[in-house]
N, C-alpha and C positions, 0 to 999 in steps of 0.2 A: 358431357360434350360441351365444347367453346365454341364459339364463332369467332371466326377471322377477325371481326368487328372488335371484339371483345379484348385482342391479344393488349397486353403490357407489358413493360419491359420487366422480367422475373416470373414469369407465370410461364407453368409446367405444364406441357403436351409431350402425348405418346405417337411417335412414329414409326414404324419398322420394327416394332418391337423393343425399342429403348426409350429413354426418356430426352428430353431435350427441353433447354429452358430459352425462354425468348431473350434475347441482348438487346436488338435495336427493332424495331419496327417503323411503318409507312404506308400512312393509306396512300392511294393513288387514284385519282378520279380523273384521265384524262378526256379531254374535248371530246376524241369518239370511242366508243367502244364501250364496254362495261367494267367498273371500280377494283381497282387490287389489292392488296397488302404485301408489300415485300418484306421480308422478314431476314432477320441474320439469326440461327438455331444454334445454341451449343450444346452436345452432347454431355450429359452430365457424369457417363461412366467414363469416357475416353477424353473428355474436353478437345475434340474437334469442332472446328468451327463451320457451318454451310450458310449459303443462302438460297432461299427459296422463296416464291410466289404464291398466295393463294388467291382465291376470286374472293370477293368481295361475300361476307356471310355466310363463306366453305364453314362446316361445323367441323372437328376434330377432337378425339377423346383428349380430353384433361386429364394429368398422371394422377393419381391419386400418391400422395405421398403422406406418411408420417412422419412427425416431427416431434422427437419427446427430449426431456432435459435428464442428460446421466452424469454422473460423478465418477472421475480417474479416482481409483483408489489402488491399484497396485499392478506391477509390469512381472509377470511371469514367462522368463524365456525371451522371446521376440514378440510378445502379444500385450496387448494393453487389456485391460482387466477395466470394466467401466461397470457402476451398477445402475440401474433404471430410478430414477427418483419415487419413482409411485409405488410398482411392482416389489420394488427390489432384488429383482432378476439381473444376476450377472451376465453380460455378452465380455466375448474377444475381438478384440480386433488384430489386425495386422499394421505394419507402420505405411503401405502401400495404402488401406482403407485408410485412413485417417488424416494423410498429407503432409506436404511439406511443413505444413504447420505443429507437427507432432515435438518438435524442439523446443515449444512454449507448454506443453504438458505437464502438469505438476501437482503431485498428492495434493487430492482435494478439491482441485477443480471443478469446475461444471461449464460441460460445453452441448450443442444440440447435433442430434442423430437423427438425420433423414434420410427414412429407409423406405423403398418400393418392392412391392411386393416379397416384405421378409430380407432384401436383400440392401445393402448398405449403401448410399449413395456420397454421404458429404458428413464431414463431422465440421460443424460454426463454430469457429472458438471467439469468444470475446475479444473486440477490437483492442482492447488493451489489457495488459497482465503487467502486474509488478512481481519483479523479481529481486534476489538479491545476487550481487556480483558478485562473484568469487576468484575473479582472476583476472588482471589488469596492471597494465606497470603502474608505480606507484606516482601522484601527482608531485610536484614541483611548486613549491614559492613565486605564483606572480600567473602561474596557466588562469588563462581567464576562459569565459565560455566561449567567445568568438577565436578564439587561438588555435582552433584546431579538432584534432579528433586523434583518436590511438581505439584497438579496436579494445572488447572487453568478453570474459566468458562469465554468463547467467549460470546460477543453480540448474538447473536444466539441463546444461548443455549446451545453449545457444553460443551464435559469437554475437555482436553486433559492436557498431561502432558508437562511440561513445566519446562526452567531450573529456578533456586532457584534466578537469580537476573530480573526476569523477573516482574512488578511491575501492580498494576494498571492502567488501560489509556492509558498504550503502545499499539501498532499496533505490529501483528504480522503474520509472514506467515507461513500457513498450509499446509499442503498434503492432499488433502483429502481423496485419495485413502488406504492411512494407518494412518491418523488420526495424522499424526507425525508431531511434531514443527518445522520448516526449516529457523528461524531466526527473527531479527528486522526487520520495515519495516520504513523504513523512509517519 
């Protein structure tokens, strides 16, 4: 159990049956009355957003979540193929479990698996991944880095855009949180 006292912004409580993480919190201690916390709740299966009110020191169940480090090693069919770093127990997933972020996916990785009771909630991937480019027009004599942008396709898969001297077979580093280019990779 938590106390409303206690909420911060990322810390996981059970409601209704699902889980939901805190986004924004507020105490509120007005002139009369007795103290609030308004809170903004996002659901962590459906990613809806609410807001709600609790009293001041309301306790509520804390999700219990796990959170372990697994390895992409191989895509069988429409399923991602991930092994347990400790265990070495293979799990599947689906590309729906895993996220739009599934386009940064690449033999070998290691990303984190937060699962509630047995069942799958969020796969973390590393804010940044280098990849190598495989498809992109080819650059031009004088394209400088402020000139522009033309898009590019990653080994993976991905598109993103990309500056105009950026060439074939180069490595480069992504965000993958906004899908943005963050330079050479040597």
């Amino acid at each position: 159990m938590i106390s409303s006292n206690d909420f911060r912004t990322g810390v996981s409580i059970e409601l209704d049956g699902s889980v939901w993480r805190v986004v924004e919190f507020l105490h509120v201690k007005p002139g009369k009355g007795s103290a609030f916390v308004r809170t903004k709740l996002k659901n962590v299966q459906s990613g809806s957003v609410v807001e709600r009110t609790f009293r001041a020191g309301e306790t509520v169940p804390q999700a219990n979540l796990e959170k372990n480090t697994q390895q992409y090693t191989y895509k069988d069919g429409e399923q991602y193929v991930l092994m347990d770093m400790v265990t070495y127990e293979e799990s599947r997933l689906n590309p729906e479990q895993i996220g739009d972020r599934v386009k940064y996916l690449k033999e070998g990785m290691e990303v984190n698996v937060l699962t509630w009771n047995g069942q799958v909630l969020e796969v973390e991937f590393p804010n940044t991944v280098v990849l190598e480019v495989t498809e992109t027009d080819p650059g031009v004599k004088g394209d400088t880095a402020t000139g522009g942008s033309k898009p590019a396709i990653v080994e993976t898969g991905a598109q993103i855009m990309v500056p105009l001297f950026v060439s074939v077979g180069e490595k480069i580093k992504i965000d993958t949180r906004n899908d943005s280019y963050l330079g050479r990779e040597n």
